[in-house]
C-alpha angles and dihedrals in degrees: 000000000000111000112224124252119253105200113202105263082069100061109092091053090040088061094038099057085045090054089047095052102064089217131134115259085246083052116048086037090061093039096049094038093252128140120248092234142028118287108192116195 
């Protein structure tokens, strides 16, 4: 499965939701379709 793209103007609602969510990173990255690391292109 290909993980979306967050561009950078996402990022502060990206982090908030995964404050709010009280999950773990692993988590909420699986959960939101996310990678784990940092993929640089």
């Amino acid at each position: 499965m290909q993980q979306r793209k967050i561009l950078i103007s996402e990022w502060p609602d990206v982090l908030s939701r995964f404050q709010d969510s009280g999950l773990s990173q692993r988590a909420y990255c699986l959960r939101e379709d996310l990678s784990l690391t940092l993929n640089q292109a």
